[in-house]
C-alpha positions as CSV (number, residue, x, y, z in Angstrom):
1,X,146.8,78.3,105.6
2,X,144.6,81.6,104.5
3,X,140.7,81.3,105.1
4,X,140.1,80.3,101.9
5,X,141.8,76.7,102.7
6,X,141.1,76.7,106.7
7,X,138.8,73.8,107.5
8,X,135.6,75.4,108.8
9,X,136.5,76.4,112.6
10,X,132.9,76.6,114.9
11,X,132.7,77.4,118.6
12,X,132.7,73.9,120.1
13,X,134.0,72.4,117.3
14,X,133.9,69.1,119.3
15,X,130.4,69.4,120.0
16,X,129.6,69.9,116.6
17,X,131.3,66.7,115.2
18,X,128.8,64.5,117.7
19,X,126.0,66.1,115.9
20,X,126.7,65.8,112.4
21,X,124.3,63.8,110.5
22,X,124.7,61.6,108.0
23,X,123.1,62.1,104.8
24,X,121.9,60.3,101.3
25,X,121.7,62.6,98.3
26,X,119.0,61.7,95.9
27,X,120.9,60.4,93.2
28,X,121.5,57.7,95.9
29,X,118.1,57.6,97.5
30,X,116.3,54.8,95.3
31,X,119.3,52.2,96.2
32,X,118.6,52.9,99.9
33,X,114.6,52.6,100.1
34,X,113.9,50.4,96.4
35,X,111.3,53.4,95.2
36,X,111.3,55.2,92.4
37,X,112.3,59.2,92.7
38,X,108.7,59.6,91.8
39,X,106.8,57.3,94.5
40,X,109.2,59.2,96.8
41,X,108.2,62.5,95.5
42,X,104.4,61.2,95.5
43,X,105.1,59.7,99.4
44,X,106.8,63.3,100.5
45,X,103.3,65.2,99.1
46,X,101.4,62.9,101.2
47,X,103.3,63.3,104.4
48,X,104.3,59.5,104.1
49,X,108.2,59.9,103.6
50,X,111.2,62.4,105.4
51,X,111.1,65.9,103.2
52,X,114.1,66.6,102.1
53,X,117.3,69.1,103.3
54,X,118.9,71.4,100.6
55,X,122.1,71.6,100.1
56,X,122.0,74.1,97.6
57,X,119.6,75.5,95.3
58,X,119.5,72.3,92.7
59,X,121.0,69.2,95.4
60,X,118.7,68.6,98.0
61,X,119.1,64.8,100.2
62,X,117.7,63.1,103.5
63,X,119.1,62.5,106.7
64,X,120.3,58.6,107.2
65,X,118.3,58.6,110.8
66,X,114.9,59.8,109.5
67,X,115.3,57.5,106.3
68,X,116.0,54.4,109.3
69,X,113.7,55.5,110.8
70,X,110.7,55.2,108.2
71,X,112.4,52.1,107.3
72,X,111.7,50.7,110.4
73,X,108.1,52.1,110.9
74,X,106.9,50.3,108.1
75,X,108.7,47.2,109.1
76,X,106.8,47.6,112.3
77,X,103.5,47.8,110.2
78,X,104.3,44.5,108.3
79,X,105.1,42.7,111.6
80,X,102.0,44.2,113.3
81,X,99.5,42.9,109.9
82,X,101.2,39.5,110.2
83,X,100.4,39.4,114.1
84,X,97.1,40.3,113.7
85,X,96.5,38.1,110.9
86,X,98.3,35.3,112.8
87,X,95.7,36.1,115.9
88,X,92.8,35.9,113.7
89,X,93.4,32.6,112.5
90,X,93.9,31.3,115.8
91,X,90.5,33.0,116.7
92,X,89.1,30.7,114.3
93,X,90.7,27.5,114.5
């Protein structure tokens, strides 16, 4: 096996394996979040959505964690309007 062939060898190869993240590439992206690649592009210039990683100079993608975890920051802002608009009814009844 010459270099050219020789899976990629990195001090503490081990180590490295537990930190490799998972990633969508952004012909994928819409599937995973149901938006359009321009709401996402609109959410990313408002600082509402992960940026993007490149991968090279025309593939770019997102990191699986930070997409979960904008997933579940705005299921935590649903369940918080439904709790406060549960608690205001009960204020009135």
């Amino acid at each position: 096996m010459d270099s050219r062939t020789a899976p990629f060898r990195a001090e503490g190869d081990a180590s490295m394996a537990q930190q490799l993240r998972r990633i969508v590439r952004q012909q994928d992206l819409s599937e995973y979040v149901g938006l359009r690649r321009t709401q996402i592009d609109t959410l990313i210039a408002q600082g509402k959505f992960p940026k993007p990683v490149r991968l090279s100079t025309r593939r770019k993608a997102w990191l699986v964690d930070e997409i979960a975890a904008w997933q579940a920051q705005r299921i935590a802002e649903r369940d918080a309007a439904e709790n406060n608009a549960l608690n205001q009814g009960r204020d009135r009844g």
